[in-house]
N, C-alpha and C positions, 0 to 999 in steps of 0.2 A: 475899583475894589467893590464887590458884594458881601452883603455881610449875612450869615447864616447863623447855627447853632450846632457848637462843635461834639462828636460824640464820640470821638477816638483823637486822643492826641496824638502830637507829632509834627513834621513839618514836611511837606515834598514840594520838590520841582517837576512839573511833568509836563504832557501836552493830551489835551483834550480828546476823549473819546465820547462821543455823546451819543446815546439810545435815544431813538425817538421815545415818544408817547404813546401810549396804548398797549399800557402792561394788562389788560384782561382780554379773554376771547367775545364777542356780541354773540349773543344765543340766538338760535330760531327758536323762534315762538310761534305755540298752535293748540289750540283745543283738542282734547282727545273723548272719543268716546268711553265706554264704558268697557268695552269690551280688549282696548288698549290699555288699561291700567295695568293689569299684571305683566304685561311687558315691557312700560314704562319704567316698573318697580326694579326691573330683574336688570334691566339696559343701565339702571341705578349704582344696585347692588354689585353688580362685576365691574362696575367704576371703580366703586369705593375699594373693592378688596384688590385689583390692580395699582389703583394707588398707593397704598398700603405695603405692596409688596413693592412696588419702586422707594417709598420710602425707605424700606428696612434697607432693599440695596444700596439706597444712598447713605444710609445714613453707614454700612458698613467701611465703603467708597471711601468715607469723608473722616472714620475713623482712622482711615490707617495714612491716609496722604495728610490731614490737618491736626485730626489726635480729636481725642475720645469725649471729651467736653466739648466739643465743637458740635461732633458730630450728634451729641444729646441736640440741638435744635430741633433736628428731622424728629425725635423722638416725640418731642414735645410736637409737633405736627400732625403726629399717626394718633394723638391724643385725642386732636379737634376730630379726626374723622371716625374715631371709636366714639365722641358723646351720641347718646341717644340723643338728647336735645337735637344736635345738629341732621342725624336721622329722622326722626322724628316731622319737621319742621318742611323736609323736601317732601318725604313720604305725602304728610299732608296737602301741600300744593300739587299733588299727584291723585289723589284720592279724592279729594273736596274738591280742590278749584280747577280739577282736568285742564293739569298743564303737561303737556310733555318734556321729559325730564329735564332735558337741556335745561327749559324757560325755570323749571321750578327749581333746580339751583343753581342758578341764575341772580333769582329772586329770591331765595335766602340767603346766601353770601352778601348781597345786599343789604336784607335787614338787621342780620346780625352783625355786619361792620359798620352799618348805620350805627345801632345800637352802641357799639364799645367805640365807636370816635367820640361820640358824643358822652365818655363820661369823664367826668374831670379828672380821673386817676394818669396821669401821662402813661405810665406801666401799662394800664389795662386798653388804654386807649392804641396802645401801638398795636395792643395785639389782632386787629382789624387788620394787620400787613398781613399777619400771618394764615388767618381765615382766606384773607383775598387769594393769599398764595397756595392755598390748597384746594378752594376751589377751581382755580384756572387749573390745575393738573388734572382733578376731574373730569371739568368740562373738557378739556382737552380730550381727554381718555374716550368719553363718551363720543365726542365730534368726530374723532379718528386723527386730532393733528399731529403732526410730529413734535415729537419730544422736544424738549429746552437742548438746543447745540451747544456746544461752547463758543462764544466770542472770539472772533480773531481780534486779539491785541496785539500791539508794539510792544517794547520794552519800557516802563516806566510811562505807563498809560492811563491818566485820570479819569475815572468811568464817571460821565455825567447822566443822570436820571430823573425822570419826575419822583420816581420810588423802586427801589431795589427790590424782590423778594428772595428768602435766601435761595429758591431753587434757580433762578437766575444767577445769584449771584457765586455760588458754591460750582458753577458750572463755568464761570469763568477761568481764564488762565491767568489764578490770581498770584503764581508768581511774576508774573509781567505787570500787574496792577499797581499804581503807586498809592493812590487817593483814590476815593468816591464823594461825588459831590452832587447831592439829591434835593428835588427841592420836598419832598414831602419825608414822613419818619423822624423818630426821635434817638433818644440815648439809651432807652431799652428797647429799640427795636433788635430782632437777629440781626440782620445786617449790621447793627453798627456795634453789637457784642463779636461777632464773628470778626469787625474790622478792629475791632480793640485787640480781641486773640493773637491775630496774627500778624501788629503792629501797622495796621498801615490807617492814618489817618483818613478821618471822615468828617465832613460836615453837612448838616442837614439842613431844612427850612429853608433854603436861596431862593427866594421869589423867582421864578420865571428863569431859573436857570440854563433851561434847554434850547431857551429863546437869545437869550443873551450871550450865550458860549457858542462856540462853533468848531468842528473836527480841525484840530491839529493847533488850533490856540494854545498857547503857552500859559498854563496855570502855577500859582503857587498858593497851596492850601495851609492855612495858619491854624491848627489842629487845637492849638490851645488859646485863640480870642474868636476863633471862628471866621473869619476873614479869610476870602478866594480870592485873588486876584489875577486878573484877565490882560494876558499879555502888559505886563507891569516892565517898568525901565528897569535898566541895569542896574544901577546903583540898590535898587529893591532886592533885586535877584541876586546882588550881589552880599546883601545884608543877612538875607535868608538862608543861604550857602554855609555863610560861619558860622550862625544860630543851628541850623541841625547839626551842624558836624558837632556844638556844645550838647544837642541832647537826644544823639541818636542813643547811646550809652546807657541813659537814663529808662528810655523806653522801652529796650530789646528786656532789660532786667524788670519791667513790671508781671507782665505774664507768668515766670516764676510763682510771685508772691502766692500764687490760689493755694498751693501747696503747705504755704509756710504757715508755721502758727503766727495765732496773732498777738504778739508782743510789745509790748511797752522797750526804748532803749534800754528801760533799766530791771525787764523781765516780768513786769504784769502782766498776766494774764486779762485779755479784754476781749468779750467776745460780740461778734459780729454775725447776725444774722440777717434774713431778708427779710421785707414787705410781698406778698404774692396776693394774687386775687382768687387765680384759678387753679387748678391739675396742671394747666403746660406752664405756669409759672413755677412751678414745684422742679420743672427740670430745668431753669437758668439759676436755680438757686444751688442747684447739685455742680452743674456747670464752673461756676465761680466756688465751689466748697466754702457753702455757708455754716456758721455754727448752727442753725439750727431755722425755724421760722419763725422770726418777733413777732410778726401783726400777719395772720390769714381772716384779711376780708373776705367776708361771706355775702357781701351783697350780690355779688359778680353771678352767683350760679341764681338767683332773685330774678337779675333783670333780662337775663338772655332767653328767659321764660314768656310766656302768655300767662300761664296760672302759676299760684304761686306753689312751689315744688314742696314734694312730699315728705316725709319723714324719712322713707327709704330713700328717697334722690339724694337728700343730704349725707344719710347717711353712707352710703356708696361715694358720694365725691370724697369726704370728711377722708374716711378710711382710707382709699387711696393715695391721697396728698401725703398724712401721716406713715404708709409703708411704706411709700418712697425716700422717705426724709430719715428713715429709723438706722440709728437708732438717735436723733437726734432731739431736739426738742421745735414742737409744734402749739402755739398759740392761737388759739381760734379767736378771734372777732366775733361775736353774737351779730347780727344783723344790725346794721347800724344805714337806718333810712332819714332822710328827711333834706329840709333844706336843698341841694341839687340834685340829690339822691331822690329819684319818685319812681315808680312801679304803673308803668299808664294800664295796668288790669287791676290794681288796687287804686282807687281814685280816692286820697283823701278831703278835708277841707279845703277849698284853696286858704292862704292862708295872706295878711297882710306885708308880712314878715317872716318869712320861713326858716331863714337861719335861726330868729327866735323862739321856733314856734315845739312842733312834733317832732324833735330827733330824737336819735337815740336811744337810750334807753324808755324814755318818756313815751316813745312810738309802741316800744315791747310792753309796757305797763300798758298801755291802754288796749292792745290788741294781744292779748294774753294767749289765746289760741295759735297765733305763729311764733311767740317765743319759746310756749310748752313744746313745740315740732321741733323747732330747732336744738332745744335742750336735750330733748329725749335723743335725738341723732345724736347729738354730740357724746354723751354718756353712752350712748349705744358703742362707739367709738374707743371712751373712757375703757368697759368691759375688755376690750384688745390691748390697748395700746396706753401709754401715760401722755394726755396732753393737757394742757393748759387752756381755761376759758378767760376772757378779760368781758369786761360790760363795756361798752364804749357811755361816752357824753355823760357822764357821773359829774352831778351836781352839788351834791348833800349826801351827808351818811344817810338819810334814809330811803335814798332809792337804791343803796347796794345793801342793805337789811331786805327790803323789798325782793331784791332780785336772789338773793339767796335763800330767800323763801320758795322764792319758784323753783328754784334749783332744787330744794330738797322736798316739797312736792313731788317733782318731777323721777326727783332718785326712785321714794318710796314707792308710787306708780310702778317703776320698773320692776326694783325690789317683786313686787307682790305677782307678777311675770315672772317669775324665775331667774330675772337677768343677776348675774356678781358682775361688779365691776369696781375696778381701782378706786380704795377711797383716797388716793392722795392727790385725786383729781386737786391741783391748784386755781384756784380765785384771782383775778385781778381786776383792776379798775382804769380806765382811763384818765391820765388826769388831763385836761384842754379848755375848762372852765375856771375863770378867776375865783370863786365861789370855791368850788373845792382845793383850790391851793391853800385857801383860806382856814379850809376846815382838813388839812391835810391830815394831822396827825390822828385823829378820829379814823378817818377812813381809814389808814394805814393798817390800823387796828383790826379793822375788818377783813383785811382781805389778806393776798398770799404774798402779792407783788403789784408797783405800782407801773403805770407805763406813761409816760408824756408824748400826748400829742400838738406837738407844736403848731400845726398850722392853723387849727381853732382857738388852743390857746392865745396865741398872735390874734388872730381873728375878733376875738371875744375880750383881751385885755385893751387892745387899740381901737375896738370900736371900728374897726373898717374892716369891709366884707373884702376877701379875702378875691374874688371875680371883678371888683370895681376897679373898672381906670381911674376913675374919679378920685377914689381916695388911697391909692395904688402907694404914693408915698407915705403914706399914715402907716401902712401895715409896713413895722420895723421890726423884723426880729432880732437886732441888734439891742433896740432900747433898753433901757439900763431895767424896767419892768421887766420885762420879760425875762431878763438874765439872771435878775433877784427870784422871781417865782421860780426858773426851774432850780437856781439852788437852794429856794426852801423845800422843795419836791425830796431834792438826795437828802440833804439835814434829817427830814422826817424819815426815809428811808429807812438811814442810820440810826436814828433814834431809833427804830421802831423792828432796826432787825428785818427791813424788808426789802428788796432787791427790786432797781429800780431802773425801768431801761428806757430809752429815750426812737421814736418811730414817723417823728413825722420829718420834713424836708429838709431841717437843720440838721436831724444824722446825716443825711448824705451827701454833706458838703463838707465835702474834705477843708477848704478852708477856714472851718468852723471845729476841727474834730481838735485842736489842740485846748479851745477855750472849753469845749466839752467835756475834754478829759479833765481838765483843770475844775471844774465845777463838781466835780465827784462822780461823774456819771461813766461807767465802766462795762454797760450793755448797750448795745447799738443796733437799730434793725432799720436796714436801707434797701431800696431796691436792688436785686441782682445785679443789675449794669454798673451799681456804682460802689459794689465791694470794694474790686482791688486797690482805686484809690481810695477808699477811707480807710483801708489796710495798710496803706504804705505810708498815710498822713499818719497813722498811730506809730508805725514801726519809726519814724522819724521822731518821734519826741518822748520824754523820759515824762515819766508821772507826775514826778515834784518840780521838774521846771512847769511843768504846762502847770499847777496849783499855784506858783508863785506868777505864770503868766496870769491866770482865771482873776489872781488877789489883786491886779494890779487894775484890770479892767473893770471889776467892781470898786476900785476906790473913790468915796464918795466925795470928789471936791469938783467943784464945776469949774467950767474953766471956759474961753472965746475959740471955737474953731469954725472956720470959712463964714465969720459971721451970723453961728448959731453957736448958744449956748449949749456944751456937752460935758460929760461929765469927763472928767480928765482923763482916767481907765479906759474908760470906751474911745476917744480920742485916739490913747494909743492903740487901738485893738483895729481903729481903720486904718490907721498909717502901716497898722503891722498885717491889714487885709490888702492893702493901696489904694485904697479911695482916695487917697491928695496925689495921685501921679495917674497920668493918663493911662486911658485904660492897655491899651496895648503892651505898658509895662506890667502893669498891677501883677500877672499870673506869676514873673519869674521873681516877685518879692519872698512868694513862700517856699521856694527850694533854694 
C-alpha cells in the first residue's frame, strides 16, 4: 500500500495504465539577431491565436460529451493566454534577451509556474498545472507536433502519471477510465475537479508512483483515506468490493448537488461562496455554482509581475472577475503582503520575524501609495458594479478608522474626476488576530461585515507558525480557544447586526461544517474544489441539532482523554471526527 492525498472520492478496482514521464516538450534554444525578432513575435502570435481556437473547439467538444461546467476549464485556460502579463513576459525575452520563441516560452511557463508553486495558497499553487498545460499546446503549435491523441485504454483502466493536464486528460477515453493516480497536483487541480465531475476517484501526491506501479498491476484506489494499493490479496479486494457497492449510490448523487440550493434539513438558508486568487479561478467558482466570491485575493495579479501593476491592470482584472460572477456578490481582499507573501521587485526590511512584522494592513499604512492604486481600481470598479472591500490582518479599531480614511480620500479624489460610483460600497474587516477578537465589538461598529480568517487566527492564538514541523502539533484548530473566539466573532455579529462569514481552511472541511453551523456562522467561502462537499455536509444536518451539537462541544468541564487533559465537549467532537479509531475508519463515522 502507497499512500497519497485524495481528491475525488470513491473507491475502484482496476488495473494499471501508466504514462511515462515527460509531460512538457524541450525547446531549442538560440540567439536571434535583430533582424529576426518580428518574425519571432509573429511565429508567437499565430501560436497563441491557434491555441485559442483549439481551445474554444475543445472546450465546445467537452461541453456537449461531459457538460458545460466541465467544459468552463478550457475557458478558464484561453484566460492564461488572453493576460497580457503572460504576453508580455515572452514578447520580452524576444525583444531584450533575443531568444527565439520556442526558448522564450520556454522560459516563461517556467517562471511563472516557478512563481505560483511556490505560494502557499494550494488553490493558486495548482494553478502552475494549468500554465504548464498551456504552454506545451503552444510550444507544440510553434514546434509543429502533433496534437494530444487519445489513449488507448482497457475497460476500467487506472491512469497512472507524474501529473495529468487537463488537455491530456479530457482527451482520454474517459469512459473506460476508472481511477487516476498521480504523483504531483492537488484537490484544486482541473484534473481532479474534472475527476470529481464525472465520479471517478482520484488520488494525488504518491511518491514515485510511476516507478513503483507497472502496466497491468492490479490497483485498488481508496478515494476517501487516500490509500492505492498495488496488487493487494484477496481478502483486500474482496473488502473493497462490498464497501463500493455501499457507496457507489452516494457518489453518483453528489454532482447533482451544484444545482441545488444550499439548505439546512430544516430549510435555512446558508450561503456558500468561494476563495479565488485570479480571473481562471472566477471560472471553477461558476463551475461548482458558487454563491458568490467570499475572499478575492489580490496578491496573485502583485506577484506574477516584475513591477508592481498599475491602477488600470487592476482595474481591468478587478472588472472582469466581478462581470463574470454577476450578478452575484464579489469581495475584494486589498493586498495583503508580508510574512511569506514577499514581492522580490519590492524588497522590504528583512525582518527578524516576519509573520510579526509588516503584514497586512500595517504593510498598506506604511506604503500608502500602493493602497491609494488599489483603492482607486477598486472604486473605479465600485462606479460599474456593487462589490464588497474587506482590509485584511486588522489589529485594533484604529487601523480600520485609518483605512477608511484612505478609502474616502480616495473616493473624493475620484469624486472631483467626474467618477459616480456606488455609495453602498460595503466595509469589512478581517478578523485573524487574538487582539481584534478582543476588541470585537468596536470593530464591528465600524465596518459593514466581519470575516474570520482561521488560519492566522490559529497561527497567532497558538503561537505556532502555521509552515513549522516543529510545532505542527501546537497549531490546533480544534482547541477549545479557538472555538470560543470564533463564537465570540458571531455573538458580536449579532450584537451588532453585522454578518459574519468564516474564509479560511476550517470552512472547507466538511467535517468541521456541522460544529460551524452550530457556532452561529451561516456564510462560508471555500475553495472551488471543495463546494460540493461542504454543500452536502450542510444539507445533511438541521440548524438546531448542529447548535445543540456546537453547545456540547464548548461545555466547559475537563475531563482524561488518551492521557491528555480535554475539555469534555471537544472530547466529544473527536470521537464524533474519529480521532479514537483508526484512521482508515474515521471518514465513514460522519455519513
Amino acid at each position: 500500500m502507497i499512500k497519497g492525498v485524495s481528491v475525488s472520492g470513491g473507491l475502484v478496482i482496476g488495473h494499471a495504465h501508466v504514462i511515462g514521464r515527460g509531460d512538457s516538450y524541450s525547446a531549442p534554444r538560440r540567439k536571434i539577431n535583430e533582424g529576426e525578432i518580428n518574425s519571432e513575435l509573429a511565429k508567437f502570435d499565430a501560436a497563441v491565436k491557434l491555441a485559442e481556437k483549439e481551445l474554444g473547439e475543445l472546450e465546445k467538444d467537452v461541453a456537449k460529451k461531459v457538460g458545460k461546467r466541465e467544459a468552463a476549464i478550457f475557458t478558464a485556460q484561453a484566460l492564461v493566454l488572453s493576460d497580457p502579463m503572460f504576453y508580455k513576459e515572452v514578447a520580452s525575452q524576444i525583444l531584450t534577451g533575443r531568444l527565439n520563441a520556442e526558448a522564450a516560452l520556454s522560459d516563461s511557463i517556467s517562471k511563472f509556474s516557478h512563481m505560483l508553486s511556490s505560494i502557499e495558497d494550494i488553490y493558486l499553487k495548482e494553478r502552475a498545472s494549468d500554465l504548464r498545460d498551456v504552454g506545451k499546446r503552444v510550444l507544440g503549435i510553434i514546434m509543429k507536433r502533433q496534437p494530444i491523441g487519445a489513449l488507448e485504454l482497457e475497460e476500467g483502466a487506472v491512469v497512472v502519471a507524474d501529473e495529468l493536464s487537463p488537455s491530456t486528460t479530457i482527451h482520454m477515453e474517459l469512459q473506460k477510465v476508472a481511477g487516476f493516480v498521480t504523483e504531483r497536483g492537488s484537490r484544486n487541480s482541473h484534473m481532479a475537479i474534472l475527476a470529481r465531475s464525472l465520479g471517478i476517484p482520484a488520488v494525488v501526491d504518491v511518491a514515485d508512483a510511476t516507478l513503483k506501479i507497472r502496466n497491468g498491476d492490479q490497483i485498488v484506489i481508496d478515494g476517501i483515506t487516500g490509500a492505492v494499493f498495488v496488487n493487494p490479496k484477496k481478502n483486500v479486494v474482496d473488502e473493497y468490493k462490498k464497501l463500493k457497492k455501499t457507496l457507489g449510490a452516494a457518489r453518483r448523487a453528489l454532482v447533482a448537488l451544484a444545482e441545488l440550493p444550499c439548505l439546512t434539513k430544516d430549510g435555512v438558508k446558508i450561503s456558500l461562496g468561494a476563495n479565488i486568487g485570479k480571473r481562471a479561478d472566477a471560472e471553477a467558482a461558476c463551475l461548482f455554482n458558487a454563491d458568490g466570491i467570499g475572499l478575492y485575493r489580490t496578491e496573485f495579479s502583485y506577484m506574477i509581475r516584475d513591477t508592481l501593476p498599475t491602477e488600470e491592470d487592476q482595474y481591468q482584472i478587478y472588472r472582469k472577475v466581478v462581470e463574470r460572477l454577476l450578478p452575484k456578490e464579489v469581495v475584494i481582499r486589498v493586498l495583503d503582503l508580508g510574512s511569506d507573501k514577499a514581492l522580490a521587485y519590492f524588497p522590504v526590511l528583512k525582518e527578524e520575524n516576519p509573520s510579526l512584522g509588516l503584514r497586512g494592513i500595517r504593510f498598506l499604512m506604511k506604503y500608502r501609495d500602493i493602497f491609494r492604486t488599489e483603492l482607486n481600481a477598486i472604486l473605479r470598479v465600485n462606479a460599474l458594479y456593487p462589490v464588497s472591500l474587506l482590509f485584511p490582518m486588522i489589529s485594533e479599531v484604529g487601523e480600520i478608522v485609518q483605512a477608511k480614511a484612505m478609502l474616502g480620500e480616495a473616493r473624493t479624489a475620484l469624486k472631483k474626476k467626474g467618477l459616480v460610483f456606488d455609495k453602498a460600497l460595503k466595509i469589512g474587516a478581517m478578523i485573524e488576530v487574538p487582539s481584534a477578537v478582543l476588541q470585537i465589538g468596536r470593530i464591528a461598529r465600524e465596518v459593514d461585515f466581519l470575516s474570520i480568517g482561521t488560519n492566522d487566527l490559529i497561527q497567532y492564538t497558538m503561537a505556532a507558525d502555521r509552515l513549522s514541523q516543529d510545532v505542527e502539533n501546537y497549531y490546533e484548530e480544534l482547541h477549545p480557544a479557538i472555538l470560543k473566539m470564533i463564537q465570540t466573532v458571531v455573538d458580536a455579529g449579532i450584537a451588532e447586526n453585522k454578518e459574519v462569514s468564516i474564509c479560511g481552511e476550517m470552512a472547507g472541511d466538511e467535517k468541521l461544517t456541522k460544529l460551524l453551523l452550530g457556532l452561529g456562522l451561516k456564510k462560508f467561502s471555500v475553495p472551488p474544489g471543495e463546494l460540493l462537499e461542504v454543500k452536502k455536509a450542510i444539507m445533511a444536518v438541521s440548524l438546531e441539532g448542529s447548535r445543540a451539537f456546537a453547545a456540547r462541544v464548548l461545555k466547559p468541564v475537563l475531563r482524561a482523554s488518551a492521557g491528555r487533559p480535554r475539555e469534555d465537549g471537544l472530547a466529544s467532537l473527536l470521537l464524533f471526527l474519529g480521532t479514537a479509531f483508526p484512521p482508515c475508519q474515521a471518514p465513514y463515522l460522519w455519513t
